[in-house]
N, C-alpha and C positions, 0 to 999 in steps of 0.2 A: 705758140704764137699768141701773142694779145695787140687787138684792135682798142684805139681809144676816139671814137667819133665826137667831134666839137663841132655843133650845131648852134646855129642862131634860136631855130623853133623845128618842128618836126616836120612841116612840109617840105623842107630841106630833103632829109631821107625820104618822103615819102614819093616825091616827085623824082629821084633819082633811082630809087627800089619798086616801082609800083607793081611789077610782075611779079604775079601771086604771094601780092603783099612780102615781097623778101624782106621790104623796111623790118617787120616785127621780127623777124627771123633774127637781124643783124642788132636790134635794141634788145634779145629775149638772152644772146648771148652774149651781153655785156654785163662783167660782174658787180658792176658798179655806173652808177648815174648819179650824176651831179646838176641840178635845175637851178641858175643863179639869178633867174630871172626874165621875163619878155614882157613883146606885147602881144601876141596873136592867141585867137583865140581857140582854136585848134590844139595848141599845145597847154593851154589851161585845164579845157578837157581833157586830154589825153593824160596830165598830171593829177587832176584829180583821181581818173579811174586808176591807176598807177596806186595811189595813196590806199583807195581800196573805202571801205566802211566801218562805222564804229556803231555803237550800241548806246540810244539814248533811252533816259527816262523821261517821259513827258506826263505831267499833272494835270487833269484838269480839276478846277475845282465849281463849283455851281449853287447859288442858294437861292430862295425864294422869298420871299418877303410876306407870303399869302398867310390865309391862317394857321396852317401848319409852324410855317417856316422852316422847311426841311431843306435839306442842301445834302449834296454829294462831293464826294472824290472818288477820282479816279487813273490808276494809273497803267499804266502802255507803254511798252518797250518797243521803238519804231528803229531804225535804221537807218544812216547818214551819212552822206559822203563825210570824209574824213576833215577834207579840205572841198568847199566846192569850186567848182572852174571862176567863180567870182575871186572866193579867198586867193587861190591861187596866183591870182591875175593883183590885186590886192595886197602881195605879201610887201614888206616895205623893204626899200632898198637895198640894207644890209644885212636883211637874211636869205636863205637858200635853203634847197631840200636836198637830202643827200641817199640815196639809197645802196645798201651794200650786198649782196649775195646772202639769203640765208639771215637778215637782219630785217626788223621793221623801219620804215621809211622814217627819218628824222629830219625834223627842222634846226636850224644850225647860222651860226654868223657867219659870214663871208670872212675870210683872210687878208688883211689887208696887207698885203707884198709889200709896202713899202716900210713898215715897222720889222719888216724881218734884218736881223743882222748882215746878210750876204746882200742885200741888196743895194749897195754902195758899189758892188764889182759889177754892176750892169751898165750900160754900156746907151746911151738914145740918140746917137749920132753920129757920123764917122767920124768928127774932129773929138769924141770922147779917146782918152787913154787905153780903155779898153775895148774898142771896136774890134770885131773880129771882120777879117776881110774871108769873104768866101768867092774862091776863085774853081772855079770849073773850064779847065781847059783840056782841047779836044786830042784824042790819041794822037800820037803820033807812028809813021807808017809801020815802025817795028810793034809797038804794043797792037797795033790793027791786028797784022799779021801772026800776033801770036794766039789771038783773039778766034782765029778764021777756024775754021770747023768744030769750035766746041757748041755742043746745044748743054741748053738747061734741061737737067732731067724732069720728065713730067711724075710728080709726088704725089698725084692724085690718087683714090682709093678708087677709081674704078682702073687705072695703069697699074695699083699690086695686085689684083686680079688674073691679069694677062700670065 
């Protein structure tokens, strides 16, 4: 079974998940995240720490002018978000962050669907050639009636227990 959640920004899941945080449960088992962009600020942070940290060098340098005139350097390996919730929030329009199972988190261009070749077979209005009509109509009393005492088997692992 695979799940593909399409979300505006995360308080989406978080407001629909909040008992005992199952939101992270349902994002921790997706093998794949795709961030194409927002506005909220919630979901900056939560893509930045997602990005995780990288390893800077930082210089200082320092000199004196006095009678000496001695001067220092020195350098420090500090720690940085990757992207911060600014960046994030920041990225420009036609990029996207892309993360895959087992891969480091990448920055990447968006797709633009409409340079794709098949996309001339789609279809933005019913008076289009290729509109597809989608019709849902209700049983009828024989398929009812064939219908009538089946149950769906419960596939749960606590029911292969029993």
């Amino acid at each position: 079974m695979s799940l593909v959640p399409i979300l505006q920004n995360i308080a989406q899941l978080q407001g629909l998940y909040k008992e005992k945080e199952a939101w992270k449960t349902i994002l921790g088992n997706c093998d794949s995240l795709v961030y194409l962009g927002g506005n909220d600020e919630d979901t900056f942070k939560f893509m930045s720490g997602l990005l995780g940290k990288q390893t800077i060098d930082v210089r200082n340098t320092s000199r004196s002018f006095g009678q000496t005139g001695s001067g220092s350097l020195s350098h420090q390996k500090i720690a940085r978000d990757l992207m911060t919730p600014d960046e994030v929030g920041n990225m420009k329009r036609h990029e996207c962050l892309v993360r895959i199972a087992n891969m480091p988190v990448f920055k990447s261009k968006k797709y633009n669907s409409i340079k794709h070749p098949n996309w001339k077979y789609l279809a933005n209005k019913e008076t289009d050639e290729r509109w597809w009509n989608y019709q849902i109509n209700p049983l009828n009393q024989r398929q009812e009636n064939r219908l009538e005492g089946l149950r769906i088997r419960d596939l749960t692992f606590e029911s292969s227990l029993k």
